[in-house]
C-alpha positions as CSV (number, residue, x, y, z in Angstrom):
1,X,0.0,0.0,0.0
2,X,1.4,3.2,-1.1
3,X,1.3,6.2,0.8
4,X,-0.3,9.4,-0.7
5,X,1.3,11.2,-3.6
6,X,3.1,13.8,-2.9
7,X,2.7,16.4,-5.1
8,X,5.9,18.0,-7.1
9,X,8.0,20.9,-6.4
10,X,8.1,23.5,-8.5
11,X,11.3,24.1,-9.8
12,X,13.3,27.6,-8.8
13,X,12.9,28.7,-12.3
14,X,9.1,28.2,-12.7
15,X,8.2,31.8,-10.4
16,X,10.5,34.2,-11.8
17,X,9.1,32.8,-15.9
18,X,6.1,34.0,-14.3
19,X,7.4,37.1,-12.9
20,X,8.6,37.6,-16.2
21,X,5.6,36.7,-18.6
22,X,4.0,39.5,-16.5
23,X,5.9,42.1,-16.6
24,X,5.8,41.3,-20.2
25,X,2.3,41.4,-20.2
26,X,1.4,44.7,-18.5
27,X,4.7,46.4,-20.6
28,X,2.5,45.3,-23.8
29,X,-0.7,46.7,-22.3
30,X,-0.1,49.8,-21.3
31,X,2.1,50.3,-24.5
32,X,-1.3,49.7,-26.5
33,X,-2.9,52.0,-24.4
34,X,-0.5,54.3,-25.2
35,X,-1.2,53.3,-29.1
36,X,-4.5,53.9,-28.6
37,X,-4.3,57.6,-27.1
38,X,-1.9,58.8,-29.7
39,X,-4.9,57.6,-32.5
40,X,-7.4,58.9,-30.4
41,X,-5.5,62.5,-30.2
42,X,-4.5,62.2,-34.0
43,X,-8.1,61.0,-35.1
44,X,-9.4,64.3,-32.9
45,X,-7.0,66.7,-34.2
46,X,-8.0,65.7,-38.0
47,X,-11.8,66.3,-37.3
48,X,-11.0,69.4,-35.8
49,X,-8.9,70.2,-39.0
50,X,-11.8,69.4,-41.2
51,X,-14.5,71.8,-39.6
52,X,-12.1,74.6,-39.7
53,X,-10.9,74.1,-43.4
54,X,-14.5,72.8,-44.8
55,X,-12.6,69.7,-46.5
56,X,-10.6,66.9,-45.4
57,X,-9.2,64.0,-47.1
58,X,-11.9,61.2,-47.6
59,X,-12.0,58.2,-45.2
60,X,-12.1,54.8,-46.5
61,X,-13.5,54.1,-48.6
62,X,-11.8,56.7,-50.8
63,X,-14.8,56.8,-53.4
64,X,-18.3,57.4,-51.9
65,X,-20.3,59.2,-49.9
66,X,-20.6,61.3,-46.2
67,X,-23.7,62.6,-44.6
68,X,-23.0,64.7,-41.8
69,X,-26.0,65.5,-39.0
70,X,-25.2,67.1,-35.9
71,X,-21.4,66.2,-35.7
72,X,-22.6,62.3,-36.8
73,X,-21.6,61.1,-40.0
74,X,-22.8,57.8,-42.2
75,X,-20.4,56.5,-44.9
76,X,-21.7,55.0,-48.3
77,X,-19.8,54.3,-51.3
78,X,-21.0,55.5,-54.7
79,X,-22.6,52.4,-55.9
80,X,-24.7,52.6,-52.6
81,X,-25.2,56.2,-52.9
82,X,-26.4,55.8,-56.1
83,X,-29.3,53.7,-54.9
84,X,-29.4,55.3,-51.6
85,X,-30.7,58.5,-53.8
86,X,-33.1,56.8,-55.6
87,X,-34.8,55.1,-52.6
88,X,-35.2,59.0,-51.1
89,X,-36.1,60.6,-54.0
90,X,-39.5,58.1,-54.7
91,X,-40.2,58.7,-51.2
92,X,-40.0,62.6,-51.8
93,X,-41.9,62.4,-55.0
94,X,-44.6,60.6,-52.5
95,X,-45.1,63.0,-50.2
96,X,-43.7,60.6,-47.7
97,X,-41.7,61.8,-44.6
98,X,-38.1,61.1,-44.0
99,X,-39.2,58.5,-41.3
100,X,-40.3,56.2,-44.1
101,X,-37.0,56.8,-46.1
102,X,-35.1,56.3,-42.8
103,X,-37.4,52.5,-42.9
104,X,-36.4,51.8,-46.1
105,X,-32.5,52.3,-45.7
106,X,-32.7,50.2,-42.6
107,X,-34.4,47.5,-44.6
108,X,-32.1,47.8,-47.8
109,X,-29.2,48.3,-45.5
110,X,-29.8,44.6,-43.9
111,X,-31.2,43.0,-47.1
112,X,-28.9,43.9,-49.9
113,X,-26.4,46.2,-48.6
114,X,-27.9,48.8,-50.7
115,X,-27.1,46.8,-53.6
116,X,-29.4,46.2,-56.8
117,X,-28.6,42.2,-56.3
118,X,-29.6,40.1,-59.1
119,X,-29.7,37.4,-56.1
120,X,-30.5,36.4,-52.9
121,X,-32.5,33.7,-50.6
122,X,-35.1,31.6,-53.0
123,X,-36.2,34.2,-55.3
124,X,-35.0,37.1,-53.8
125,X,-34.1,40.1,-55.7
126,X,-32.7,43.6,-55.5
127,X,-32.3,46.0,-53.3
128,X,-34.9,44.9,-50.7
129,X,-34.6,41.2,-51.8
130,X,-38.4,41.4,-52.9
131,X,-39.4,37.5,-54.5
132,X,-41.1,37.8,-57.3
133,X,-43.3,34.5,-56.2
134,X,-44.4,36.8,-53.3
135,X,-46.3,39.1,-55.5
136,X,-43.6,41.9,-55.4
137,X,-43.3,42.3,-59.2
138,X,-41.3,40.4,-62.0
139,X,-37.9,40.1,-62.0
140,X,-37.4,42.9,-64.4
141,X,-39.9,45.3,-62.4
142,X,-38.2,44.5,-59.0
143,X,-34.3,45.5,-60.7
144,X,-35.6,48.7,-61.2
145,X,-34.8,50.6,-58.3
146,X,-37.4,53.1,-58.7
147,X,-40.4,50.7,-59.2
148,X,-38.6,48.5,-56.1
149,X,-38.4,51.4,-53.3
150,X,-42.2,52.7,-54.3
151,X,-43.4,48.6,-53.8
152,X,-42.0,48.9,-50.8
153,X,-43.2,52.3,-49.9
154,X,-46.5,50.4,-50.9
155,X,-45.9,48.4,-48.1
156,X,-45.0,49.7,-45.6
157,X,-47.8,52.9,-45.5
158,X,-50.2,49.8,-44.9
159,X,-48.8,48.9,-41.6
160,X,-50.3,49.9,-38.7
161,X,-48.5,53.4,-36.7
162,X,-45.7,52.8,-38.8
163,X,-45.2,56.8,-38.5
164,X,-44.3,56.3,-34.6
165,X,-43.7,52.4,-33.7
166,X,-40.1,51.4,-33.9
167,X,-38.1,51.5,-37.2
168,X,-36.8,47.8,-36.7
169,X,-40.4,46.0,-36.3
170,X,-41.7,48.0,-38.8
171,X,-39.2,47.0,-41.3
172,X,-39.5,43.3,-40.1
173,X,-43.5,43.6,-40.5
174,X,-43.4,45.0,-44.1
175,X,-40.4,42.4,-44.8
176,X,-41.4,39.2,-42.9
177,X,-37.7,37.9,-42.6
178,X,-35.9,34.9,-41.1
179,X,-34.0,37.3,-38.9
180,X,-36.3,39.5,-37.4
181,X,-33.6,41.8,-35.7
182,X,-31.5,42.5,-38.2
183,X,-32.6,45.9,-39.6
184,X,-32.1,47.4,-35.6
185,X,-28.5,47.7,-36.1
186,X,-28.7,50.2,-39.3
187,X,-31.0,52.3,-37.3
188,X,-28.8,55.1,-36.7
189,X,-27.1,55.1,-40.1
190,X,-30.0,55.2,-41.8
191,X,-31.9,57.9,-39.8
192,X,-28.9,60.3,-40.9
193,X,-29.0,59.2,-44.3
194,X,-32.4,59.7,-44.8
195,X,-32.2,63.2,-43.2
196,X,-29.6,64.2,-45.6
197,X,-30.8,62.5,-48.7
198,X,-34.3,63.4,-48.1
199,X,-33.7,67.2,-47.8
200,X,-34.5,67.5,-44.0
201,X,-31.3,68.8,-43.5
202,X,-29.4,71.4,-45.6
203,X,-25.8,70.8,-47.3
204,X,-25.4,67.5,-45.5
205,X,-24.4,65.8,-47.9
206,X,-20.9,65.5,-50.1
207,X,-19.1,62.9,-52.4
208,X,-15.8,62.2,-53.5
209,X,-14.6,60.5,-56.7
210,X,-11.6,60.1,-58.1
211,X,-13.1,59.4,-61.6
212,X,-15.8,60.9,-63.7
213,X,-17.5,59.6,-66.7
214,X,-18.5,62.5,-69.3
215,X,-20.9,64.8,-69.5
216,X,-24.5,63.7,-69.9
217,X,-27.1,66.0,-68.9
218,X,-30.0,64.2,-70.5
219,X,-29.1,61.1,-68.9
220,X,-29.0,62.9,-65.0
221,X,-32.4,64.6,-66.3
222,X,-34.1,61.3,-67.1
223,X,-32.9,59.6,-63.9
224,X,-34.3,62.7,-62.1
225,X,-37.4,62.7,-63.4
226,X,-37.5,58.7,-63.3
227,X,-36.8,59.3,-59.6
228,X,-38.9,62.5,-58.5
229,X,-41.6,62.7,-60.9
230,X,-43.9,66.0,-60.9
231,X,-42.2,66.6,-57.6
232,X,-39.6,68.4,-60.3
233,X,-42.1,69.3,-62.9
234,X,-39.3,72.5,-64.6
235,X,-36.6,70.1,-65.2
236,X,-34.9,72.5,-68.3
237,X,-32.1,70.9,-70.3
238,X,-29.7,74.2,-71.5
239,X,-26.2,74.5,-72.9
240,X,-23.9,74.9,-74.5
241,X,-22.0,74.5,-71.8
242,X,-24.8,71.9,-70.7
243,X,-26.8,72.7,-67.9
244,X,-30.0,71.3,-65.9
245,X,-32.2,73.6,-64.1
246,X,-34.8,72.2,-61.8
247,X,-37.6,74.2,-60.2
248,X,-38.3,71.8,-56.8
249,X,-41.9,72.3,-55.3
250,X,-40.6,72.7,-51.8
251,X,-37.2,74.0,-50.3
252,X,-37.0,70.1,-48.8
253,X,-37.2,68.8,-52.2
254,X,-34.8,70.8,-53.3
255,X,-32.4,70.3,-51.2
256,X,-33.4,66.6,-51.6
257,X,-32.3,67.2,-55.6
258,X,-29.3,68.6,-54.3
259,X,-27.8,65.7,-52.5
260,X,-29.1,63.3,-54.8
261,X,-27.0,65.2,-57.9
262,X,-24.2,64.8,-55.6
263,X,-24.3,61.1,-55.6
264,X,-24.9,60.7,-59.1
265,X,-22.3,63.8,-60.1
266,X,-19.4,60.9,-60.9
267,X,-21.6,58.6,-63.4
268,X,-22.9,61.9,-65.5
269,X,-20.0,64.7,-65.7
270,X,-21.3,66.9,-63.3
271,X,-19.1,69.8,-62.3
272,X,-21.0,72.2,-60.2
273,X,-24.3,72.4,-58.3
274,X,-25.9,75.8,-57.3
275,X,-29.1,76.4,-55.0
276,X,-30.1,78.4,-52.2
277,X,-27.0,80.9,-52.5
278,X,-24.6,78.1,-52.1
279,X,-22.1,75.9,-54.7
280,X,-20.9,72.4,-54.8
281,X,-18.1,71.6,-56.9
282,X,-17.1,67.8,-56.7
283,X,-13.4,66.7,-56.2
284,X,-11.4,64.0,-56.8
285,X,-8.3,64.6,-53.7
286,X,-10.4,66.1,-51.3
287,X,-14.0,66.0,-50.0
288,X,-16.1,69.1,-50.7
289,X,-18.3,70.5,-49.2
290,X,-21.1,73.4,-49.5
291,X,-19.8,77.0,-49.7
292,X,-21.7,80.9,-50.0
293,X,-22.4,81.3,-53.5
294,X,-24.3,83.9,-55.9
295,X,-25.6,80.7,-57.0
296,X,-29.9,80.7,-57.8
297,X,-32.0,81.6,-54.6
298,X,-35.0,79.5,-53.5
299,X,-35.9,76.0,-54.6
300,X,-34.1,76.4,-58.1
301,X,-31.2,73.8,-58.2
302,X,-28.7,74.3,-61.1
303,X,-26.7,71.0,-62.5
304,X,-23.6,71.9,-64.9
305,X,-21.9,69.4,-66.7
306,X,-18.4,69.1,-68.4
């Protein structure tokens, strides 16, 4: 019968590894804290930078999109902005509030990414990933972004307090998804968004793009009026030089006509917008923004290309 074990010494050199791995350890720590301070101060400093100079160098990624609400700001890139206006704009040429465009980004946000996808889940589509065997529309209807955002806005002016109950179950009750929760976490993001983009806000909105296609002001006139219908009803085509004037019905839609020109200024040549006394001139190093113009007072918005 043996005794009980007796358990091993540690050895002399086991303690001070330990004392060691430690010191190591807290060395490492505090020197990220460190890290993390300097970015914090450098991060801070830039900001500052940026509202004293009224442009700043574009954060990733370096083509796209900023809205800017009350020190906030929500990042898209251009092939996002791009649809991002278009969702807006149907909601404007509704009537709707920004509320329901502030829905409808949360819900595109979750779905598609803003993206026009030509797949998805089953027979889901587009930018809200609308199925065709649903009742949403043919395939061909449902890639249309246009015909896609005012389905939805069909939608979702059906359900009950949709004005006041919260954005998430709304989306989820005009969407019916697998994953009910998903369109709470694009909440905030979309809320500024859709105050910029649907004119709620003035000169919220810029873009940067390092490339430009050429001038087309027919094109960015057809899209507009594609987009806001007789919400725009004096688009003029002018030129040469080319030029797009647009008498808005409200200083909201306007301004709504604005930002969306902004996101679409890279795929039609445009190289200045003018409204309310102010001028936007796009830029392909730095992002611009809004400045005091002798540009056309009111709810004209001028668009000049090449």
């Amino acid at each position: 019968m043996t005794g009980p074990a007796v358990p091993k010494r540690a050895t002399p050199s086991a303690p001070i590894k330990t004392v060691y791995a430690r010191r190591r350890l807290v060395v490492g720590l505090v020197g990220f804290g460190l890290l993390g301070l300097v970015m914090a101060l450098v991060v801070g400093v830039a900001v500052r930078w940026w509202e004293g100079h009224g442009t700043a160098t574009f954060p990733s990624p370096q083509n796209g999109c900023v809205a800017t609400i009350g020190g906030t700001t929500a990042q898209l890139d251009l092939e996002q902005s791009y649809n991002a206006a278009i969702i807006a704009g149907v909601a404007v040429q509704r009537g709707l509030p920004p509320r329901a465009v502030s829905i409808a980004f949360a819900t595109a946000l979750q779905e598609s990414g803003l993206r026009n996808l030509t797949y998805g889940d089953r027979d889901s589509i587009g930018l809200f990933q609308q199925r065709p065997s649903q009742g949403w529309g043919t395939v061909a209807q449902i890639m249309v972004p246009q015909y896609a955002a005012g389905k939805f806005y069909d939608a979702l002016v059906k359900i009950a307090n949709w004005q006041t109950r919260d954005i998430g179950e709304v989306a989820q009750a005009v969407q019916r998804s697998a994953v009910p929760d998903g369109y709470t976490k694009h909440v905030s993001r979309a809320k500024i968004l859709a105050s910029a983009l649907s004119g709620e806000t003035v000169a919220a909105f810029t873009c940067l793009s390092t490339t430009s296609k050429a001038a087309d002001a027919v094109g960015y006139a057809t899209l507009l009026k594609a987009t806001y219908g007789g919400t725009a009803p004096d688009t003029t085509v002018a030129g040469p030089p080319a030029r797009v004037d647009v008498a808005a019905a409200a200083d909201a839609t306007a301004w709504s006509v604005a930002a969306a020109t902004q996101a679409w200024s890279s795929v039609f040549g445009i190289t200045q917008i003018a409204t309310a006394d102010k001028a936007w001139h796009p830029s392909t190093t730095d992002l611009p923004l809004w400045a005091a113009s002798a540009s056309p007072a009111g709810r004209t918005v001028s668009v000049s290309f090449g």
